[in-house]
C-alpha positions as CSV (number, residue, x, y, z in Angstrom):
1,X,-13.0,-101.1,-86.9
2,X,-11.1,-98.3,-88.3
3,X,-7.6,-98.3,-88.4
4,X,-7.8,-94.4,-88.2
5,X,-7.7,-95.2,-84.2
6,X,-4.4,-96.2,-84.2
7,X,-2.6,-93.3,-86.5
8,X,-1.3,-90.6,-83.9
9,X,1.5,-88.8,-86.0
10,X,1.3,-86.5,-88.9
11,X,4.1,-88.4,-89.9
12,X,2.6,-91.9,-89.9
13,X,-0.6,-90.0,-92.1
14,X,2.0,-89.0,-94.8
15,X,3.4,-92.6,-95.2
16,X,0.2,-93.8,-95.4
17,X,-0.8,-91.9,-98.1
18,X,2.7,-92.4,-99.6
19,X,2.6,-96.3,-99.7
20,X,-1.3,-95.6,-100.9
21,X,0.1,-94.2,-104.5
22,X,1.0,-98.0,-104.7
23,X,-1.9,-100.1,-103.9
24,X,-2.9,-100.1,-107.7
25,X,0.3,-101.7,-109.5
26,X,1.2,-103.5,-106.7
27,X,-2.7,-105.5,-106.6
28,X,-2.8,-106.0,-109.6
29,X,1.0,-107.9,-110.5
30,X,0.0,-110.2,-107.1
31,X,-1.6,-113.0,-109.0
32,X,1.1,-112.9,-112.1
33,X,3.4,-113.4,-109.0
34,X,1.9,-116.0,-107.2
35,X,1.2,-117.9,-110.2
36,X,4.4,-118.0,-111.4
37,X,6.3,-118.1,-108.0
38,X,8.2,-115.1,-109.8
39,X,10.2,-112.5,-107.5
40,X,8.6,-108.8,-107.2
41,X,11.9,-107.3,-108.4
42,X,9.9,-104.1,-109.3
43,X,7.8,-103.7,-106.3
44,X,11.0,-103.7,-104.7
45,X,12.2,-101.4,-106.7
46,X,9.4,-99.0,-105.9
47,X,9.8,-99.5,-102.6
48,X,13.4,-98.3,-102.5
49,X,12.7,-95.2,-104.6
50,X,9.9,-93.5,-102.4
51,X,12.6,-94.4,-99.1
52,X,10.5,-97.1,-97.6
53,X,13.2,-99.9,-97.2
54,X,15.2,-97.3,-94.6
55,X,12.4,-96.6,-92.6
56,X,13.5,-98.1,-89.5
57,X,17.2,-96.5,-90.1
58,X,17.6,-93.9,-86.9
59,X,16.9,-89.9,-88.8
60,X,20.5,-88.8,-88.0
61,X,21.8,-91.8,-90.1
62,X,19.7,-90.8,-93.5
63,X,16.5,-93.3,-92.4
64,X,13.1,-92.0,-91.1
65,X,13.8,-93.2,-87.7
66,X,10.7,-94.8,-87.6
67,X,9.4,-96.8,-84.4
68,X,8.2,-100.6,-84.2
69,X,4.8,-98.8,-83.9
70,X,5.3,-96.7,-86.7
71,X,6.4,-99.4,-88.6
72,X,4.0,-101.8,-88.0
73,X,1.1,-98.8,-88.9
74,X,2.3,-98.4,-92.4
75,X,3.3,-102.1,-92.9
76,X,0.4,-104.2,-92.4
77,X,-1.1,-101.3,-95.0
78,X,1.4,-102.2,-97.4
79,X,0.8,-106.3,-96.6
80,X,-2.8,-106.1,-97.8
81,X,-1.3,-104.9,-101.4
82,X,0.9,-107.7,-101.8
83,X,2.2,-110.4,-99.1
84,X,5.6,-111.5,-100.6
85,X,6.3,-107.9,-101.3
86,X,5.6,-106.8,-97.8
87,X,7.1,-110.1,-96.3
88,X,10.6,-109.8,-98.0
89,X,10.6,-105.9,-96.7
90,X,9.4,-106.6,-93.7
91,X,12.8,-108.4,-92.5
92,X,14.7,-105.5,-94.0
93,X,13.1,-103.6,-91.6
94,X,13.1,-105.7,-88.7
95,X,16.5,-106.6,-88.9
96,X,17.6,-102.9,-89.6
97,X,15.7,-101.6,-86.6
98,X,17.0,-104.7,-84.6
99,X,20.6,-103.4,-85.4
100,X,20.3,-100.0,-84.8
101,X,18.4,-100.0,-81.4
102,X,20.7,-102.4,-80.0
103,X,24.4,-100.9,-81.6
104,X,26.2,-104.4,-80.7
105,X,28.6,-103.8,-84.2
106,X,31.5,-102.0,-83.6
107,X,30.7,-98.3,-84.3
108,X,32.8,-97.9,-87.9
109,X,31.3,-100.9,-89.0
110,X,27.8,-99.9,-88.1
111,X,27.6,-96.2,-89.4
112,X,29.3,-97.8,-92.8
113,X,26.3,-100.2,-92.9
114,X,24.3,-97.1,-92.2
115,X,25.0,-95.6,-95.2
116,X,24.3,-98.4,-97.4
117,X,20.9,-98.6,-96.0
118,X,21.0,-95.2,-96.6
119,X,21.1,-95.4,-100.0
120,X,18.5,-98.4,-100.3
121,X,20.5,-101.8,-99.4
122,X,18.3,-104.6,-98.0
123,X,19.2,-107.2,-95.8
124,X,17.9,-110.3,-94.2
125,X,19.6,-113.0,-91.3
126,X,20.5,-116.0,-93.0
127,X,19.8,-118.4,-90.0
128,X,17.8,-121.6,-91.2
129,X,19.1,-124.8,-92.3
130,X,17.7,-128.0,-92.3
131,X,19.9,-130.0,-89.8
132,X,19.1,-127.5,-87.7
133,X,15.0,-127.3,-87.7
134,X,13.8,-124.2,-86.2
135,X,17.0,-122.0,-84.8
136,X,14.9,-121.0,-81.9
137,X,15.2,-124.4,-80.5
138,X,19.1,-124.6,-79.7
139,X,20.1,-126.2,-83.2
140,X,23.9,-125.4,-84.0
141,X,24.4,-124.4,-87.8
142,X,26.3,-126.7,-90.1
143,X,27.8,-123.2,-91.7
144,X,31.3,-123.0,-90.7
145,X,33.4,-120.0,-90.2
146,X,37.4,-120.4,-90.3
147,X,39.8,-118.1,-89.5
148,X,42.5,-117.8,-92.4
149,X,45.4,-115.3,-92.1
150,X,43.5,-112.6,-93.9
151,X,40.3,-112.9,-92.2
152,X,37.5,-116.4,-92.2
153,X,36.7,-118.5,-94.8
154,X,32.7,-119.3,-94.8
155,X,31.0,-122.7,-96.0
156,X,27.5,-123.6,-96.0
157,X,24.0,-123.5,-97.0
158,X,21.3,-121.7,-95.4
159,X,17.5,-122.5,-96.4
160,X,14.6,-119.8,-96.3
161,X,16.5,-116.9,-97.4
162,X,13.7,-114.8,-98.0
163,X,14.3,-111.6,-100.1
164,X,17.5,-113.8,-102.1
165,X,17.0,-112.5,-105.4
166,X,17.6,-109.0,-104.5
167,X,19.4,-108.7,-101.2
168,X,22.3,-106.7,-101.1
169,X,23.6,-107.9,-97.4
170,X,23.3,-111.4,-95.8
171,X,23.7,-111.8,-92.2
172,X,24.6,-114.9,-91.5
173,X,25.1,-117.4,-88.6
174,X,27.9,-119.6,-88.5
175,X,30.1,-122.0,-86.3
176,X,33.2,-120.2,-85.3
177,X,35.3,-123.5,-85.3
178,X,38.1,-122.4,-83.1
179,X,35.8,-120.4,-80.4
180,X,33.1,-122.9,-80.4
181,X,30.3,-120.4,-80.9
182,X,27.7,-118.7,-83.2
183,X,28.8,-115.7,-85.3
184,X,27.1,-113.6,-87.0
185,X,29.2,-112.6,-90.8
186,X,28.0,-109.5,-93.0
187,X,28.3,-111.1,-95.9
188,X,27.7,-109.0,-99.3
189,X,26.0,-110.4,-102.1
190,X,28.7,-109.7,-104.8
191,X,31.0,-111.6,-102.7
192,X,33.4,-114.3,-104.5
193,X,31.7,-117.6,-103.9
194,X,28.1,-116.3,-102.9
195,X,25.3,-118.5,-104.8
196,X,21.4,-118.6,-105.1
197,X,20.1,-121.9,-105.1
198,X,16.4,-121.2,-106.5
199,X,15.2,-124.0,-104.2
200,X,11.6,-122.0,-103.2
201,X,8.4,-123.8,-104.8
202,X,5.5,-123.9,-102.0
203,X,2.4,-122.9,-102.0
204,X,2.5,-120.2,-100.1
205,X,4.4,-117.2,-100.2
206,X,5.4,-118.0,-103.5
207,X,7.1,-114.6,-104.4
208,X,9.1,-114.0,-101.9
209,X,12.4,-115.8,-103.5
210,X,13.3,-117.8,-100.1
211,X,15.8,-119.3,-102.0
212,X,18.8,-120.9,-100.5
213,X,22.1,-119.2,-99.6
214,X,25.2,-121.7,-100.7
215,X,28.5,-120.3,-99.1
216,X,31.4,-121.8,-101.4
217,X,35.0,-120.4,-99.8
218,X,33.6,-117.3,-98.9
219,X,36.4,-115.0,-98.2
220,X,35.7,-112.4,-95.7
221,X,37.3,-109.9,-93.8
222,X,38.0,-110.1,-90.2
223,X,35.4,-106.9,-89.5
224,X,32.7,-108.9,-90.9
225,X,32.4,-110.4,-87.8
226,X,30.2,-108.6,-86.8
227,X,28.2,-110.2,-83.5
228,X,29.1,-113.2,-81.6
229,X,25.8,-114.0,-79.5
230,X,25.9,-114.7,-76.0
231,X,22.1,-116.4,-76.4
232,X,22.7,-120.3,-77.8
233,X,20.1,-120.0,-80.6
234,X,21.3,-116.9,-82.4
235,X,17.7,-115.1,-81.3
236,X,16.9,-112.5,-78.7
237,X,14.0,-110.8,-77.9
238,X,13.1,-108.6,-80.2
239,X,10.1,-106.2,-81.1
240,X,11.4,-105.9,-84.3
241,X,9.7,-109.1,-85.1
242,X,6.4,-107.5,-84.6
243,X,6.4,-106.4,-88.3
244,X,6.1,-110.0,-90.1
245,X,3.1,-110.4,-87.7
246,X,1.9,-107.4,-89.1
247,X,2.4,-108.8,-92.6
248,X,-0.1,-111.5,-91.9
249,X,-2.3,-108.7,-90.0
250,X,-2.9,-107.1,-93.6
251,X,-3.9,-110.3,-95.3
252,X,-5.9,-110.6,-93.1
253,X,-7.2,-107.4,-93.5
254,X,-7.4,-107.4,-97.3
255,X,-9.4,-111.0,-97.1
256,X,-12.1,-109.3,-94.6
257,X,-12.3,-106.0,-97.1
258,X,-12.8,-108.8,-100.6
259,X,-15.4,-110.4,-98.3
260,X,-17.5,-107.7,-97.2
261,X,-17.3,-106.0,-100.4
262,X,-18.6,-109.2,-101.9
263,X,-21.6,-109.6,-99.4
264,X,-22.7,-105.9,-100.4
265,X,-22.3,-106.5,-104.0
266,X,-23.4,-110.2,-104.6
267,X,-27.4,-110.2,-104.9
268,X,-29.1,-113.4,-106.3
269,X,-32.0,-113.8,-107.8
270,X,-33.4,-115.8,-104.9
271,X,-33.2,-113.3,-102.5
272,X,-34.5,-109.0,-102.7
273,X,-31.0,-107.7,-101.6
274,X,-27.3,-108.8,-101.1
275,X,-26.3,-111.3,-99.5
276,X,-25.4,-109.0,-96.1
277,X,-28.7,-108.7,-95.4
278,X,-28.8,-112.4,-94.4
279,X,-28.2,-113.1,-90.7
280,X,-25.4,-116.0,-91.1
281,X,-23.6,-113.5,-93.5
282,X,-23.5,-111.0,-91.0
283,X,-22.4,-112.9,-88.2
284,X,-19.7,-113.9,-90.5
285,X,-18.6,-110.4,-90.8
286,X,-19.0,-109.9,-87.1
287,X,-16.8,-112.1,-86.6
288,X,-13.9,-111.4,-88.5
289,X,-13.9,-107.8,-87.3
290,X,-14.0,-109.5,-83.9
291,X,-10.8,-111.6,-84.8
292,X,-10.0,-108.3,-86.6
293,X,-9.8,-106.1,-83.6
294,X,-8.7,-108.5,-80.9
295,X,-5.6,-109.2,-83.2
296,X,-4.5,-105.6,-83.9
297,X,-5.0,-104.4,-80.1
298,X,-3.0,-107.0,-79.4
299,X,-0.2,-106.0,-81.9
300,X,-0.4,-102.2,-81.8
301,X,-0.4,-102.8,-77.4
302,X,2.7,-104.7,-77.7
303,X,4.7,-102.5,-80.1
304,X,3.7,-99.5,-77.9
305,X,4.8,-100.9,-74.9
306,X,8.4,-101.9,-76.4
307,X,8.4,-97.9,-77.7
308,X,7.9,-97.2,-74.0
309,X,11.3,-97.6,-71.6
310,X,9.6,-98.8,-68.6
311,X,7.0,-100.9,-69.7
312,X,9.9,-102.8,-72.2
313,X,11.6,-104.0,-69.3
314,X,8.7,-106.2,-68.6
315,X,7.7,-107.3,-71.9
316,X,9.2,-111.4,-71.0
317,X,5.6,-112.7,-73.5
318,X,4.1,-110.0,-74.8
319,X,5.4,-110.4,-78.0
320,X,5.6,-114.0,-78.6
321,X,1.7,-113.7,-77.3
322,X,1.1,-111.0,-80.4
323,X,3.0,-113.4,-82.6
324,X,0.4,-116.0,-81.3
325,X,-2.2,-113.9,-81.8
326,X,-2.0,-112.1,-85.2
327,X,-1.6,-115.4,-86.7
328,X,-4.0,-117.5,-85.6
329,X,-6.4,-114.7,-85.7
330,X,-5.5,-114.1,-89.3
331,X,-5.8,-117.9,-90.1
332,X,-9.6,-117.4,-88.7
333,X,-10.3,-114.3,-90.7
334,X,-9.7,-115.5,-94.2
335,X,-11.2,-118.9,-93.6
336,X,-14.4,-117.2,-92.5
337,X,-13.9,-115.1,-95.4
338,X,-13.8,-117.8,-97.9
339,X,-16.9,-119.4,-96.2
340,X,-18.7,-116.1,-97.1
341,X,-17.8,-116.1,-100.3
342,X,-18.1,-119.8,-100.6
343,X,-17.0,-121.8,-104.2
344,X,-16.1,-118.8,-105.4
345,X,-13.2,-118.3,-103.4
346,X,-11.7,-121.3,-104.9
347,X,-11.0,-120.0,-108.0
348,X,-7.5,-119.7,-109.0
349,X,-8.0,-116.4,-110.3
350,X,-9.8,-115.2,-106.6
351,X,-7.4,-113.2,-104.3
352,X,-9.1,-115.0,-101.1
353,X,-7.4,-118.5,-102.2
354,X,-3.7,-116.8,-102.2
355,X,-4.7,-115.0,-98.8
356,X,-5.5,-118.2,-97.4
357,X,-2.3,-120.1,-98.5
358,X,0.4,-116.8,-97.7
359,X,-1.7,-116.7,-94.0
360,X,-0.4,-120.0,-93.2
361,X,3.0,-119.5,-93.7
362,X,2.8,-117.1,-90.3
363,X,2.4,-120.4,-88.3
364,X,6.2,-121.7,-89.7
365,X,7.8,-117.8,-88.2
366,X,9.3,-118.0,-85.0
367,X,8.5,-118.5,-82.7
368,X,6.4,-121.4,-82.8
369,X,2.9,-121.8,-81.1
370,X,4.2,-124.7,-79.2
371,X,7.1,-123.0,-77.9
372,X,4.5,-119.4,-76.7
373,X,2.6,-122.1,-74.9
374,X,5.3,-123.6,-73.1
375,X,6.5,-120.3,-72.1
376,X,3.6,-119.2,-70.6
377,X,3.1,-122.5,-68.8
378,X,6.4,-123.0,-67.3
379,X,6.0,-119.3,-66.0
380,X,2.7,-119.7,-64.2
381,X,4.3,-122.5,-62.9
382,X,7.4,-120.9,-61.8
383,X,5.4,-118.0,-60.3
384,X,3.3,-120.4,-58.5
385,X,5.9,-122.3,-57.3
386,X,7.6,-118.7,-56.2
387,X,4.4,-117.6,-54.3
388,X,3.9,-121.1,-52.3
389,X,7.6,-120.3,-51.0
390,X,7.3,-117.2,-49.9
391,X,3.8,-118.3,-48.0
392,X,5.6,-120.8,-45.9
């Protein structure tokens, strides 16, 4: 299926070739990286000199004012070059188009942070700790926030910090002692009493430097406050999100591409032709461009409907469903890749290997399968329930 279907803006064309002029360099550091779990400081790097880290920053701000659906278009492009690159961006983005669709900082605050994005600052939430487990289930942080005459004074540690070696911003939750609530600090990385634990070594992901935060007498101003959620977990629903799904989208992607390549290229001597001319091959292929196209209509449908003001009103699943989706569709796709390819793919010097470890780490982004499924359940209940009522 060709993604062509889904470009409608001159715009999105021009990004896409843009991002293109880095497919070379950025394939071929991705094994150096994953072998050595280093951080893709000069990816990055790239990234912020051709503008790429601001696209989700509104047009009147000095951003592109790119769309979720915009985003996602050029993203998942960008994920089939190099996961941890396009993972650690990807929450940049989400959480910079989060922020500036919703406005919740005070307005001084906000346009100052504009500028700094402006000028290529990243960011990520700082959320995760491992009291806690998954935020999304109600856990209150152990990160405390005290109020001090000249502002708050921050301690804690926050686990998964994706993006840590090079962040400029951290937005982090904490326990405002004396209100009894979850803030959200902008905490700057040259901040006194900021540290990087280099606490990352798992097999997937490896690059992406999700370090953890360690929060020693932080001293912050009383502006860097910047949100006090009125949702318990510190999450909201958020279309934003939509672009880590699209990170796994393009592994996805770039495992199916290796594979077919691979069928079309790899002839042996027992047969007259490659290996796509066999039947089990092909139904292999079939198959992932199935999972393929069932997961990006599924991910490009519910971006467009949160682009659109009446239909985003009535998105209460849609998105945990594409989250759902992408994933486990993903999962599917490079496994049936690696059967194509078979032994081969084993090889530590094979992309398909690291496609099938960085896939999995979708299942571990909220919001869990579990928790889609129980949503959906409790809803057809409800509405049953609701429909009985009103029959009597």
């Amino acid at each position: 299926m060709s993604k062509q279907l889904f470009i409608k803006t001159e715009a999105q064309r021009q990004w896409l070739e843009k991002i293109a002029t880095l497919e070379e360099v950025f394939k071929s550091r991705s094994q150096q990286i994953d072998e050595l779990a280093s951080f893709p400081h000069d990816n990055i790097r790239a990234l912020r000199e051709i503008g790429y880290t601001k696209i989700t920053l509104p047009q009147q701000l000095g951003g592109e004012g790119f769309s979720i659906y915009d985003a996602i278009l050029v993203h998942e492009t960008l994920a089939s070059y190099d996961a941890s690159t396009a993972l650690t961006i990807g929450w940049t983005l989400s959480t910079v188009g989060d922020l500036f669709e919703h406005g919740e900082w005070e307005s001084v605050k906000l346009k100052s942070f504009a500028q700094e994005v402006a000028n290529g600052a990243i960011i990520n939430r700082a959320v995760s700790e491992f009291a806690m487990g998954s935020p999304t289930r109600g856990g209150r942080p152990l990160t405390t926030a005290k109020k001090t005459v000249a502002g708050w004074l921050i301690n804690g540690r926050k686990n998964y910090t994706t993006g840590a070696p090079e962040l400029d911003y951290f937005l982090t939750s904490a326990w405002l002692e004396e209100e009894e609530k979850i803030g959200f600090f902008l905490i700057p990385r040259n901040a006194t009493g900021v540290l990087i634990d280099e606490t990352w070594d798992v097999i997937a992901m490896r690059g992406t430097g999700s370090h953890d935060l360690v929060l020693q007498d932080v001293e912050l101003k009383l502006s860097d406050l910047v949100e006090i959620p009125n949702y318990s977990t510190g999450f909201k629903v958020n279309g934003w999100a939509l672009l880590i799904s699209a990170t796994y989208l393009g592994i996805a992607q770039a495992a199916r591409d290796y594979a077919v390549h691979f069928s079309t290229t790899h002839k042996p001597n027992s047969l007259k032709g490659p290996i796509s001319d066999l039947p089990n091959v092909q139904a292999l292929i079939g198959e992932m461009d199935l999972a393929l196209a069932t997961a990006r209509f599924t991910l490009y449908g519910a971006a467009e409907a949160y682009t659109d003001t009446m239909r985003k009103q009535f998105l209460q699943h849609e998105l945990n469903i594409a989250k759902h989706v992408v994933t486990n569709n993903a999962l599917q796709i490079v496994d049936k890749a690696m059967r194509l390819v078979g032994a081969k793919s084993l090889q530590r010097n094979n992309p398909l290997q690291r496609y099938y470890r960085d896939v999995r780490a979708g299942l571990h982004n909220p919001p869990m399968d579990d928790m889609t499924i129980k949503k959906l359940a409790e809803a057809a209940i409800q509405q049953a329930n609701e429909e009985a009522s009103h029959a009597k």
